[in-house]
C-alpha positions as CSV (number, residue, x, y, z in Angstrom):
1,X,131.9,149.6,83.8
2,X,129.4,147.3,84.8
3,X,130.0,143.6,84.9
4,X,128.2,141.1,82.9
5,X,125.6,138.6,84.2
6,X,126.1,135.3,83.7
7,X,122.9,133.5,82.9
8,X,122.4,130.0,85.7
9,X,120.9,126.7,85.4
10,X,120.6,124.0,87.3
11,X,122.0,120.5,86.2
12,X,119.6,118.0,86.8
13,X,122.0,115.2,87.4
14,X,124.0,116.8,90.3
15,X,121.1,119.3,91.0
16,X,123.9,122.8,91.1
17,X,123.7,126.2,89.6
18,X,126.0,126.7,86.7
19,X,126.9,128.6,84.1
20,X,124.5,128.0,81.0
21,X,127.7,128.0,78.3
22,X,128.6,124.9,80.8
23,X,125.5,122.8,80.4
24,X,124.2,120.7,77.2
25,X,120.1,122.0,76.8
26,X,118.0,119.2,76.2
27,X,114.3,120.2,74.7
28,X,110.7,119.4,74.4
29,X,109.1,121.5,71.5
30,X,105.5,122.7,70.7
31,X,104.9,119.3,69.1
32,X,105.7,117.2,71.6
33,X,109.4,115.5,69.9
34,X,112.4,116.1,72.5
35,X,116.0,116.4,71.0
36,X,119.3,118.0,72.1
37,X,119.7,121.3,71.6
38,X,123.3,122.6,71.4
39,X,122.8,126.2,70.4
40,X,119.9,126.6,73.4
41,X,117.9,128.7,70.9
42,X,115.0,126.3,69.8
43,X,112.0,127.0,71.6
44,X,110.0,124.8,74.1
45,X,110.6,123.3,77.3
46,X,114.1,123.1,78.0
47,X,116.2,120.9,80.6
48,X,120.1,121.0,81.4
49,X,123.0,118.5,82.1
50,X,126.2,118.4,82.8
51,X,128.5,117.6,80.5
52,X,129.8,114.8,83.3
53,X,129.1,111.1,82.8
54,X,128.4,111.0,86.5
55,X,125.4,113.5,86.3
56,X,123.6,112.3,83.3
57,X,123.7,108.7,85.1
58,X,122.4,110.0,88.0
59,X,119.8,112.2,85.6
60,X,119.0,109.0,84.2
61,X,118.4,106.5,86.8
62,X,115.8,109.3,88.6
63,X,114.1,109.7,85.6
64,X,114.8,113.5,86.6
65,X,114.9,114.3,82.7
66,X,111.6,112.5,81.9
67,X,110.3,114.6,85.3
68,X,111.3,118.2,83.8
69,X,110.3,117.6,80.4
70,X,106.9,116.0,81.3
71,X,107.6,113.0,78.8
72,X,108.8,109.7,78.6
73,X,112.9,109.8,76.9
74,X,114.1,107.9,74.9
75,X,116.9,105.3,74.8
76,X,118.4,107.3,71.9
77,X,118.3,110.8,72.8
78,X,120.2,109.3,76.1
79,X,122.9,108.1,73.7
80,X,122.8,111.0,71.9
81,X,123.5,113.0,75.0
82,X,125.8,110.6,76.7
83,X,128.0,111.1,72.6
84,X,127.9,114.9,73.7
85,X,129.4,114.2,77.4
86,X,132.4,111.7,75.8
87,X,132.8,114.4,72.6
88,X,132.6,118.0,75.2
């Protein structure tokens, strides 16, 4: 039997390829509004983190988030992401 791919991302905190189960999907939608996206089913421009303190920091500080997305983010989807990190 043939074994099952396993779908990659890249964090864009500590910029590796990992496992897409791993990573916490964050996503700009057709009408502009970004939000976190847990089941990584809504449509639009997505983005994805670790779920390490380190790496959304490092995200963060670079702006690498606000790069990938092509829009400003704001202070509270960062806390809303940074409640996903402490709570996964």
């Amino acid at each position: 039997m043939k074994a099952k791919k396993i779908p990659l991302r890249m964090c864009t905190g500590c910029m590796e390829m990992k496992p897409k189960k791993e990573l916490i999907r964050v996503v700009k939608t057709p009408e502009g509004e970004v939000c976190v996206d847990l089941t990584g089913k809504k449509s639009g421009r997505g983005a994805y983190i670790c779920k390490d303190t380190e790496c959304l920091e490092k995200a963060f500080k670079a702006k690498r988030l606000s790069r990938n997305l092509d829009i400003p983010i704001s202070d509270q989807i960062y806390e809303r992401l940074k409640e996903e990190v402490n709570n996964g």
